[in-house]
N, C-alpha and C positions, 0 to 999 in steps of 0.2 A: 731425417733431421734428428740429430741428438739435443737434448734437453741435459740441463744439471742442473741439481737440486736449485732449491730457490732458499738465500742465507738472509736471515733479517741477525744484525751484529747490533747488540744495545753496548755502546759506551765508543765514543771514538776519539778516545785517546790514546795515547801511545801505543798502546796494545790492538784496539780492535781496529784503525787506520791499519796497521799491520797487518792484522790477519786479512783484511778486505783485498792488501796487497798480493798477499801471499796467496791467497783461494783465488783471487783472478789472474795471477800469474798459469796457474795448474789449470787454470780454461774452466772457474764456475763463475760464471759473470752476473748470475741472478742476484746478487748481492747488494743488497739494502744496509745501511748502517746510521742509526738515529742516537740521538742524544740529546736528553733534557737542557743542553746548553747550547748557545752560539756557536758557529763556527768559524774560525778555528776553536779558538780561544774556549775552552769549554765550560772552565771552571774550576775541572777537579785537578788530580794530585799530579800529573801531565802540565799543566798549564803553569806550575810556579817550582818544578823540579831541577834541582842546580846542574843534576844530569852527569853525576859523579859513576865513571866505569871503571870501576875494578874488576877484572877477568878472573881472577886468583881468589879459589875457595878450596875448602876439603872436600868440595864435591865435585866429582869427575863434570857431573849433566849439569851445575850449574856454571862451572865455569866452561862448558862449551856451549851452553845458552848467552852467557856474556860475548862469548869470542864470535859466534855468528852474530849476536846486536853489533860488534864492531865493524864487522867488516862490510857487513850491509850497509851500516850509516855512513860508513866510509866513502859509502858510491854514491850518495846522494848529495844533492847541494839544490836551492830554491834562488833559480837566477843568480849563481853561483856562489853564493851564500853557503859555506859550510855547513853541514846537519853532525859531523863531529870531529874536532879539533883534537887532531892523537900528539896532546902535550906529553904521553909518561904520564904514570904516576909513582909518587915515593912515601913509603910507611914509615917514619921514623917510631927510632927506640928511643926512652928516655932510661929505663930498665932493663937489668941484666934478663929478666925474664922475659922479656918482650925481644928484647935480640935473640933471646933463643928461639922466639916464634916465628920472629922472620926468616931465620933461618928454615924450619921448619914450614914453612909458607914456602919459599921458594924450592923444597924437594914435591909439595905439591903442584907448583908452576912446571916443574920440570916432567913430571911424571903425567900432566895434561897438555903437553906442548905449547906453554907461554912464554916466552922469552923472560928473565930476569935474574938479576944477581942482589945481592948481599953486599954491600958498600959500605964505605969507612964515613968518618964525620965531616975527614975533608971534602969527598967526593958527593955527600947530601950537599953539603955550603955551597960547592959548584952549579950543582942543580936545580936546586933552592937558595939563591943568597938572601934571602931574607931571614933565613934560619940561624939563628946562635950557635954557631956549631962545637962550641962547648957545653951544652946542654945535650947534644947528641951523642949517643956509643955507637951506630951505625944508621942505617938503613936498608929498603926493601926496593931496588929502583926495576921499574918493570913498563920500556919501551911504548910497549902496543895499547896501552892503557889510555885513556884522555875522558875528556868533556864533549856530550852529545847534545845539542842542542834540541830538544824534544819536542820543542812547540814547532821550530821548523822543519822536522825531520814528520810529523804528522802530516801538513804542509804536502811534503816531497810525495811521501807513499800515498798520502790521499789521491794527490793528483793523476799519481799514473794508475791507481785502483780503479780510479774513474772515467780514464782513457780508453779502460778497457769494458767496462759497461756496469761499475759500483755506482752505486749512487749515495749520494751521504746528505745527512736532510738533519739538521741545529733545530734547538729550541723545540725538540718532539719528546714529551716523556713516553715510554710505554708504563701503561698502566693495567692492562692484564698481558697472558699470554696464553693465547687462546690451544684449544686442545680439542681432541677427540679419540675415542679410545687408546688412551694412552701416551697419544704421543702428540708434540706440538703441531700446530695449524698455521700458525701466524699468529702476530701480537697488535693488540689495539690499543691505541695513542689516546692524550690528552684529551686530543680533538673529537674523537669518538668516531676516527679513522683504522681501519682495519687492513693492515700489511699481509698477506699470504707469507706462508714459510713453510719449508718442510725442516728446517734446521734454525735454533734460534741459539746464538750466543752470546752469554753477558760477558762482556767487559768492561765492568762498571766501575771496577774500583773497589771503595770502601765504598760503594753503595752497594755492593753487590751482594750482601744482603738481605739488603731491599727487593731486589731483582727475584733473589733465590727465592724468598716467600713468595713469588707470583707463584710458584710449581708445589711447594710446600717442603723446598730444597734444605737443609741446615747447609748453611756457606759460612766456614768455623774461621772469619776473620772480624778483626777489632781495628777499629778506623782507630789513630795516633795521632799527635799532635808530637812536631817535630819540630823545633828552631831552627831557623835560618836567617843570617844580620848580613848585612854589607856597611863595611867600613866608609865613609869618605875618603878624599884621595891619599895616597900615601905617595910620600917623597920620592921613594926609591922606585916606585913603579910608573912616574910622569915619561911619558914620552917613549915607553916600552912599546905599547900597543896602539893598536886603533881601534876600531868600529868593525873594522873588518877580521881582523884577528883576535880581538878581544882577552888573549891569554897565550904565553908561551912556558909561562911557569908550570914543571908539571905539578898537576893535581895531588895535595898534602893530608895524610893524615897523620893524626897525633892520637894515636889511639889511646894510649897511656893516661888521658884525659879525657878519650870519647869527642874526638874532637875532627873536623876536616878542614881542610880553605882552599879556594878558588879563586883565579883572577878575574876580576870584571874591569877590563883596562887598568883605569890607576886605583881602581879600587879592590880590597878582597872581599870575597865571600865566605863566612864561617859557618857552618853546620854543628850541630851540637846535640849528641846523645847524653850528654851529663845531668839533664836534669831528672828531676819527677816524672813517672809515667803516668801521661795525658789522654786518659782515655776521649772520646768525644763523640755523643751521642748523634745520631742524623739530624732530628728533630731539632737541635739546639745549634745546629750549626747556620752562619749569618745568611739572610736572605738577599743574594742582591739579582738585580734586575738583568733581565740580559743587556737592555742598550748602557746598563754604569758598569759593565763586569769590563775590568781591565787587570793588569799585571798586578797592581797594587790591589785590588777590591774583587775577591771571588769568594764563593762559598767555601772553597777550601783552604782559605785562610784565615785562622783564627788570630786576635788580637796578640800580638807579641806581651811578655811577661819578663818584664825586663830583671826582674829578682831574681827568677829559674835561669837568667844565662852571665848573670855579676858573675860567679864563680869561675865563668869559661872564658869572659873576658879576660880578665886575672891569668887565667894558664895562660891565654892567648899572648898576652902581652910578654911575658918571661922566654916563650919558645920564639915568639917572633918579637924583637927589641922595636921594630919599626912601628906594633901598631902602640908602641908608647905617647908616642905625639899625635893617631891618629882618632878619630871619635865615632861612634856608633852612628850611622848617617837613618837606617830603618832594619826594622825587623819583624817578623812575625811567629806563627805559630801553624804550620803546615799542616795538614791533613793525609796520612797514607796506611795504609794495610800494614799490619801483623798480623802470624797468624800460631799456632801452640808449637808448631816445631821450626817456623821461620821460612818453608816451604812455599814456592807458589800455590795454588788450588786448581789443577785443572782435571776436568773429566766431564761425562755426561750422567745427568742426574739416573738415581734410581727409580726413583718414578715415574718419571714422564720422558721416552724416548725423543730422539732429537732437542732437548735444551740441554744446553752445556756451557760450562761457565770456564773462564780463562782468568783469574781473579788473583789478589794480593802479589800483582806480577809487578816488580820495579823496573826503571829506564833502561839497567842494567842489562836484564836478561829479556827486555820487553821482543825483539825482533825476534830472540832466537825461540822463543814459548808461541811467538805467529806462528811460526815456521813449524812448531809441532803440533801446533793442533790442527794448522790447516792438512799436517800428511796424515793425521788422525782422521781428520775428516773424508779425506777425497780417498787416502788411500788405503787406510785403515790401521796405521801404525807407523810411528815417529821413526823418526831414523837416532833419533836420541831417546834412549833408556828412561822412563817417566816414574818408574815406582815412586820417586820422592815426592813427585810432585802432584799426585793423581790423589782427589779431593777424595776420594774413596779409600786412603791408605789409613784413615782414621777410627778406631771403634768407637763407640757409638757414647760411652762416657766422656771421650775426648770434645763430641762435639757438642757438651753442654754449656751453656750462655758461662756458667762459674767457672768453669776449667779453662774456657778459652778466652775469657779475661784475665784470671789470673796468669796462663801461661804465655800469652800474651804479652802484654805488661811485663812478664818478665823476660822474655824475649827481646825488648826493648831495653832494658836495665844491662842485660849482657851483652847486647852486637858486638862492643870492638873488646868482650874479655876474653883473656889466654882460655883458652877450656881444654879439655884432656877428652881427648874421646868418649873415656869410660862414664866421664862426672857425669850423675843425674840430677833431677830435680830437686831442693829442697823443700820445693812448695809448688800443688800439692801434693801427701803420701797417704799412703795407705789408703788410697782407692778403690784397689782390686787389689787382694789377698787370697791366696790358699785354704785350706781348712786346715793342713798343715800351720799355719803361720803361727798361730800364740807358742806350738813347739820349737818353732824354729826361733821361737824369738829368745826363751829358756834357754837355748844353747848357743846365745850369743849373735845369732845371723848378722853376718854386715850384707843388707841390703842395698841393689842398684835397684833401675826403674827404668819399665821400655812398656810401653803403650798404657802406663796406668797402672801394669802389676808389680808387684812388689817381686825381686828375685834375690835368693841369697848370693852371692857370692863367695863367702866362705864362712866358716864358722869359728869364733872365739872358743869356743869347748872341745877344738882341736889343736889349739895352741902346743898344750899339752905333749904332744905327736912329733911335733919340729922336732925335737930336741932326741928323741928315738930315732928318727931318719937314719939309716944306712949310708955310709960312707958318698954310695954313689947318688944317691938321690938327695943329697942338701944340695941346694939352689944357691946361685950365685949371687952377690951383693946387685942391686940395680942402681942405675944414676937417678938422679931424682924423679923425673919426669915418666919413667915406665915402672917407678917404684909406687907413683900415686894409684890411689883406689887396686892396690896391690899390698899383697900378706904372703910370706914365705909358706903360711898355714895350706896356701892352693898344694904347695909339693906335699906334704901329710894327707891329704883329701887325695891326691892324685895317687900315690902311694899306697896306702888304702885301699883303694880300688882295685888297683892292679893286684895286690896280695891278698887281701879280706874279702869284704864287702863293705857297702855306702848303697844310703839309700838320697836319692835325685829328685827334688819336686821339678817334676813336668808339667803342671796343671797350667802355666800360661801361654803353654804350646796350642794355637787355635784348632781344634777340633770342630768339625763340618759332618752331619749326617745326611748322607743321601740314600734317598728310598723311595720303594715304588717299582709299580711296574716293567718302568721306561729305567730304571737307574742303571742295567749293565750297558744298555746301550748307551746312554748319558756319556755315563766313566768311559768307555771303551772311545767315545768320539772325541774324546777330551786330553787323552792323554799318551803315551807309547808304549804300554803295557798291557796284556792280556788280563781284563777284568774279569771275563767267564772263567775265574777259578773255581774250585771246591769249599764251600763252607768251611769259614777256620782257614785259609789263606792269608796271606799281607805279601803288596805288592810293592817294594819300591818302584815310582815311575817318576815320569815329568809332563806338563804339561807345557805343550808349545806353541805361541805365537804363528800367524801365518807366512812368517819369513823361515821358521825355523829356530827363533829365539827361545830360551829357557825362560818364559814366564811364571814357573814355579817347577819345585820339585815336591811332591808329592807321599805318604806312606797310605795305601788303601785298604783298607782290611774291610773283609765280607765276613761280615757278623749272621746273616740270614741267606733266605734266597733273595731277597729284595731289599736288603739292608746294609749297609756300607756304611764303616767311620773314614771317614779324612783325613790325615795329617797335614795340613797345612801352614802355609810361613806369614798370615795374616789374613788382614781384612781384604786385600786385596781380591785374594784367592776366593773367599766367599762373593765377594761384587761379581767377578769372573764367573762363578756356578748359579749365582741368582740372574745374572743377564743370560745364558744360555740354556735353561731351564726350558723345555719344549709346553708351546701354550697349551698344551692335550692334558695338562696336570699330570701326568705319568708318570713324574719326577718332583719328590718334594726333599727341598734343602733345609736344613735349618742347623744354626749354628749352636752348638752341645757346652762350648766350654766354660759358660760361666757353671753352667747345672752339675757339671763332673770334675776330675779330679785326677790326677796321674802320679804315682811317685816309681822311678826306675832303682831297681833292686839288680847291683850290679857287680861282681866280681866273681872270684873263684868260688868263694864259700856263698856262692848267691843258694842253691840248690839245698845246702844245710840249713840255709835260714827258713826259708816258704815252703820246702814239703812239708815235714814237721808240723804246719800250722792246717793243713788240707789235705782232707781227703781225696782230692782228686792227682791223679799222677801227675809230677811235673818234671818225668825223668826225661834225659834226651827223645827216646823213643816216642814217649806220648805225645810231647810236644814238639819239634822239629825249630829248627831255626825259622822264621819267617812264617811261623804258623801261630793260631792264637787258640785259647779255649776261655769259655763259661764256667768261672769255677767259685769254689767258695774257699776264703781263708779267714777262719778263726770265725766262720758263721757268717761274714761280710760277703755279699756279691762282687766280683770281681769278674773284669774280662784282663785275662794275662797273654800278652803279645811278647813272643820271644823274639825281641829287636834289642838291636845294643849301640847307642849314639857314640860310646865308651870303648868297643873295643874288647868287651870281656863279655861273659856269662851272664846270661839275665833274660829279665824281660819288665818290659813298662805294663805296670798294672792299673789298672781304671777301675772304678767304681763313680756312682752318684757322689755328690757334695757332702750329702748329707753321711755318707760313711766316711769319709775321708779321715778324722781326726782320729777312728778308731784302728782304722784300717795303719796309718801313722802308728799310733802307742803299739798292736799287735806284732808288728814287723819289730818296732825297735826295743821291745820288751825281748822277744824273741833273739836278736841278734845280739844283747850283750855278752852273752858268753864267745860270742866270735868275733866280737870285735868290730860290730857295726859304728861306722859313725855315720851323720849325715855330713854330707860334700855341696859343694855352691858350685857357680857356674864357672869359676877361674878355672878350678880343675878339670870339669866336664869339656872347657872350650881348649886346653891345652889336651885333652887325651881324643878329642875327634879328629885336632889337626894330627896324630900320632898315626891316625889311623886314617886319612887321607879324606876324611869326608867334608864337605861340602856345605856351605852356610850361602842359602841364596840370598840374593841381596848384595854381598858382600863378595865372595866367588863368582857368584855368577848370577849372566841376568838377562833381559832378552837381547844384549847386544851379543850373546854366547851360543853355540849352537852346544848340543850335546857330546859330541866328539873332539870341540876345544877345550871343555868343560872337564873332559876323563869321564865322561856320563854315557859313552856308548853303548857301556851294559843295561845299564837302564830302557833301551830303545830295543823292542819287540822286533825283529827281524825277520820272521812270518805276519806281521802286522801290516796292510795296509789302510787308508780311508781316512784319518785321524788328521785334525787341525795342523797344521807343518809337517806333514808326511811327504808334501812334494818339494817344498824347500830341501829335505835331510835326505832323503832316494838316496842321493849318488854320494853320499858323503861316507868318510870310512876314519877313524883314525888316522891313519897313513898319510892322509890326502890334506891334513889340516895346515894351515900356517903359523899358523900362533898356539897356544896352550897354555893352558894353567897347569903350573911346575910346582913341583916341592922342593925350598929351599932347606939345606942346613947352613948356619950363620957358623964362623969355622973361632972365631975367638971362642965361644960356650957363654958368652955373658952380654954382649951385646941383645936387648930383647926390641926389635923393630915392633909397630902397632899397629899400621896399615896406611896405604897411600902415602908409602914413600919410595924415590923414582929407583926401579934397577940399571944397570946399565952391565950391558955386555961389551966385550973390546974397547970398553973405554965410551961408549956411545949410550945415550939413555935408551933404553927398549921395552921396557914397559911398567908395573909396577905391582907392590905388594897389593894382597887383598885380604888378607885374614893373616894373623900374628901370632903365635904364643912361645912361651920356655916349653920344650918335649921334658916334662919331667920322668918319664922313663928311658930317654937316651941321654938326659943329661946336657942336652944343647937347646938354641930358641930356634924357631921354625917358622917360617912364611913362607905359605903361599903365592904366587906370583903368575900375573902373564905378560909372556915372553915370546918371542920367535919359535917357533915350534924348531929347529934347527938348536937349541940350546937345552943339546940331550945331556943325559944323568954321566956325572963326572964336570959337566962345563962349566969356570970359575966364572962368578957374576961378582959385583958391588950392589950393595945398597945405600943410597946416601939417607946418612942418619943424623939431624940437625947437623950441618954442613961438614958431616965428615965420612969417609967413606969405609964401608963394613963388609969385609968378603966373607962372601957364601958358596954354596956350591949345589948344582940342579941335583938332586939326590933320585934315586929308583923310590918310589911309593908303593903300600903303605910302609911307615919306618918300621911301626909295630908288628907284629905277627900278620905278614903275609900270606900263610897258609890259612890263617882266620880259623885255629886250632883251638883258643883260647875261647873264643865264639862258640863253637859248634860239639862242646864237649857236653 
């Protein structure tokens, strides 16, 4: 007789009803699910959620999280009761800038297979007669979109979770979670009743939190307070609906004012991000009983604030003339999850194995985040790509109570603004800094922001440089939108590089030290490349998922017999080697990169600059490509690894923190006479794509094997044993069906940014993934995956805000193929 694990699920609302479903469908029936509230009706942000689904995001796995909530809820109904009424949804424009979004919007619908188009004012009116449609310039209308009713859709899955042998038990707090060496036991109740569990998952909500302190978990989300009014009746909507249909209007936003509406028969419903962000502490939130908790009266709704939504009234009434004669009937103040980057939270804690949380998940994406965690669970990996959403992709500043309030909160303040890919935060900065940084800041640095660090992107005290450009390397005018957090100064830096030298702050590239006895065998089971190198080694490799997926790509350099640096692509990648870590301590991790410091020294005259300053050889001979040494420059310790992210001559040099600044002034003292400048990240990301490399995350990710990826070099070919070794066996180049392609865009000016749809023969097929101008060919360049059938010479489109831009699949890399400029 087979047994499966035993699940105790804390929170059964939208989310853990789901997953109870989901884990009992997969045949684990041991499955318990409690909650401090009643049942149904529980209390929290499930219980009073207007249940607005929009499938269409900039992210591939969010919008295929939404699109599975659809279709799933599509199959449910409670004694035939709808669980989600697929009215459409329609985004109006009021601004030129916002039609340009929607446009933009819709090349992401297209490039994740959601149905929708781009419509004129008459055809919103249509849709929407309630609308003014002389207030309108277009709209966003997208079919498959609608309203889930959440409280009966819990209902639904409850029911058949339960059929199958879930049980679900109202009015139970947990108040520990019990443990033994390491890992969860079971959780003990109110009552001072003790549940067995070998698996325990919060889905709690904004209380999750609360939850995450039973384990000593940081769960980096902020409960919000969210308006929501329903009008009394309105004229034009008497005798539309009923009881049973409740809405045929599709579901409106008005982003333009941070605004939504919903039918509730003859009356609408408004939602409103326009005001003040509401934070709202647990502890302050209203106490009510479970036998008075009803629709109007829960803990998760705070006293409506009728001041904070005058203003939305007001829009409200000008985009919709109808709700002129109508009157505010109730309203409140919601309770729901933020979180610093807007992300769900899922994973399994680092401390205590088996508890795992599923947390700041909306109705939205609520089915399709079940569905992931339960293959996470039973089978050990999602069929959906999770980096965004895995509570683990945070470093450890990100998850302080200050950062994750204030990012938060602001998080809140922008939901429905236009944003540019590139835009960073403006609050907070300068958290994590370089030791470079007070120099870079002397030469002007326009810095962006990614996990807290500060990066330059290009520098003002190369302005100067533009205006010298060679004929063939001045850059082309941009349109507005791919001109933002953009400076002509990138082709001067790019330029530079390829002719002089530039020196590169690497220092917020994550760096991982492993060591110890057990570390070749660690590395070697971990990844696709031969770790038993010779001291002074560096391995490009990759590390893969048990499907075969590109879970990270990796640089490993053997500093010792027992010592290895890491290149890694985040915090990820560290969670990933602290959970695999053999309990015999034979392997110790720890993460180096706040303590040290990287700056890459990159182009032809790299070699004039850094001998000169050392005594130790840094001629080709001594050091080889892909080899590193212990050396001193200018008296400073150094480790100098001859790797090139550029495409030129160099090598990224490390030292402690605490040399850094000098290590800085020595180099760029040194380089004036040749013409050193420092370069930001515009140029570095337009001369990797030159030279065909690879940004994970973005290129590729474990939905990728290494051979759709162009990564099959990477992959040890005398190498057996290794995590996805049996997945990739039979696989070859050759064999693949899809690929990531290198585009050239055939105008020379058009600059694509990523996630927008290609289409081959006229048919969409798949989409960009990384973007930039080739400022050494003089064209812009995407990345792309495609049909593996759409070989070098094949004419593609890209749609680019609703117009269509031909490219063409090019042979890779564009730049020095021989890798001559590398290796000299």
């Amino acid at each position: 007789m087979t047994t499966t694990p035993r699940v105790v699920i804390i929170g059964a609302g939208i989310v853990g009803a789901n997953l109870a479903d989901e884990l009992t469908e997969r045949g684990w029936t041991e499955v318990a699910v409690v909650d401090q509230g009643p049942l149904p009706l529980t209390g929290g942000s499930t219980s009073h959620a207007p249940g607005l689904v929009y499938q269409t995001s900039a992210s591939k796995v969010m919008t295929e999280l939404a699109t599975y909530t659809v279709e799933k809820f599509k199959s449910l109904d409670v004694d035939g009761a709808w669980c989600f009424n697929q009215v459409g949804g329609l985004e109006v424009a009021t601004t030129a800038e916002r039609l340009a979004d929607l446009h933009r919007k819709q090349g992401w619908a297209t490039s994740w297979g959601v149905p929708g188009e781009v419509v004129g004012p008459q055809r919103c009116a249509e849709l929407h007669p309630l609308l003014d449609r002389e207030r309108v310039l277009g709209g966003f209308h997208t079919p498959t979109d609608g309203l889930a009713k959440a409280s009966r859709a819990v209902v639904a899955v409850a029911h058949r979770a339960e059929s199958r042998g879930a049980v679900f038990r109202g009015s139970t707090r947990v108040v520990e979670v019990l443990q033994q060496g390491g890992r969860v036991t079971g959780v003990r109740t109110d009552g001072g009743e003790e549940i067995p569990a070998d698996i325990v998952v919060s889905c709690a909500g904004f209380w999750g939190q609360a939850v995450g302190e039973l384990v000593g978990m940081k769960v980096p989300l902020l409960p919000m307070a969210h308006q929501y009014v329903r009008t009394g009746q309105i004229a034009e909507l008497l005798g539309r609906n009923d009881e049973r249909i409740e809405a045929r209007l599709p579901i409106l936003r008005h982003q333009d004012h941070d605004l939504y509406y919903r039918e509730h028969n003859d009356c609408l419903g408004i939602g409103s991000y326009a005001h003040r962000p509401m934070p709202a502490r647990l502890s302050e939130l209203p106490e009510v009983d479970d036998d008075d908790l009803t629709e109007a009266a829960m803990p998760s709704m705070l006293p409506f604030t009728e001041e904070d939504f005058a203003p939305s009234w007001e829009h409200s009434k000008v985009l919709l003339p109808s709700l002129r004669e109508a009157k505010i009937e109730s309203g409140f103040n919601g309770i729901f999850s933020f979180t610093p980057d807007g992300g769900p939270l899922v994973g399994e804690s680092q401390q205590v194995a088996g508890f795992w949380i599923a947390e700041a998940v909306w109705v939205t994406h609520s089915a399709g985040v079940a569905r992931a965690v339960a293959q996470l669970l039973v089978d050990g990996r999602s069929d959906v790509e999770l980096h965004g959403c895995d509570v683990n992709r945070f470093d450890e500043i990100e998850t302080t109570e200050a950062y994750v309030s204030e990012t938060s909160q602001q998080n809140f303040v922008e939901i429905y603004d236009v944003r540019h890919p590139l835009q960073p935060k403006l609050s907070p900065r300068d958290l994590r800094v370089s030791p470079f940084h007070a120099r870079q800041k002397e030469l002007g640095a326009f810095f962006l922001e990614a996990h807290a660090w500060e990066r330059p992107h290009w520098y003002e005290a190369n302005a100067r440089l533009v205006k010298e450009l060679p004929a063939d390397w001045q850059p082309p005018s941009r349109d507005a939108w791919s001109a933002m957090f953009h400076s002509p100064i990138a082709a001067a830096e790019a330029w530079k590089t390829r002719t002089a030298v530039a020196m590169y702050d690497m220092t917020p590239l994550k760096r991982i030290e492993v060591s110890g006895l057990g570390a070749i065998e660690f590395l070697q089971r971990l990844t696709t490349g031969k770790m038993d190198k010779s001291v002074g080694s560096v391995t490009y490799t990759l590390a893969l998922d048990k499907a075969g997926g590109i879970r990270s790509d990796l640089t490993v350099a053997r500093l010792g017999e027992h010592l290895f640096q890491v290149g890694a692509n985040g915090n990820l990648d560290l969670d990933y080697f602290l959970r695999e870590a053999p309990d015999d301590h034979s392997v110790q991790i720890r993460d180096i990169t706040g303590g040290t410091c990287c700056v890459g020294v990159w182009g032809p005259l790299a070699r004039d600059l850094v001998q000169p300053l050392s005594g130790d050889d840094f001629s080709h001979e001594a050091l080889k490509y892909f080899r590193l040494k212990h050396a001193h420059i200018a008296g400073t310790p150094v480790t100098a690894m001859r790797l090139s992210y550029v495409g030129e001559l160099g090598w990224e040099i490390y030292t402690s923190a605490e040399y850094g600044q000098r290590l800085w002034d020595v180099l760029w003292e040194a380089g004036q006479p040749l013409g050193v400048i420092a370069a930001g990240r515009a140029a570095f990301n337009s001369l990797r794509l030159e030279k065909g490399y690879r940004s994970w995350g973005s290129d590729m990710t474990t939905e990728h094997n290494p051979y759709e990826a162009g990564l099959g070099f990477a992959v040890n070919k005398k190498k057996t044993g290794y995590v996805g070794y049996d997945a990739i066996a039979g696989l070859s180049d050759e064999a693949v069906i899809r690929r990531l392609a290198c585009l050239t865009i055939d105008d020379g000016r058009s600059v694509v940014l990523g996630n927008e749809p290609v289409f081959l023969d006229g048919e969409a097929a798949g989409y960009v993934s990384s973007a930039a101008f080739g400022h050494t060919i003089g064209k812009p360049i995407a990345y792309a995956w495609l049909p593996a059938s759409a070989t070098a010479g094949t004419s593609v489109e890209i749609q680019y805000f609703g117009r269509k831009v031909r490219a063409t699949v090019a042979v890779e890399p564009l730049v020095d193929p021989e890798m001559a400029r590398i290796r000299r």
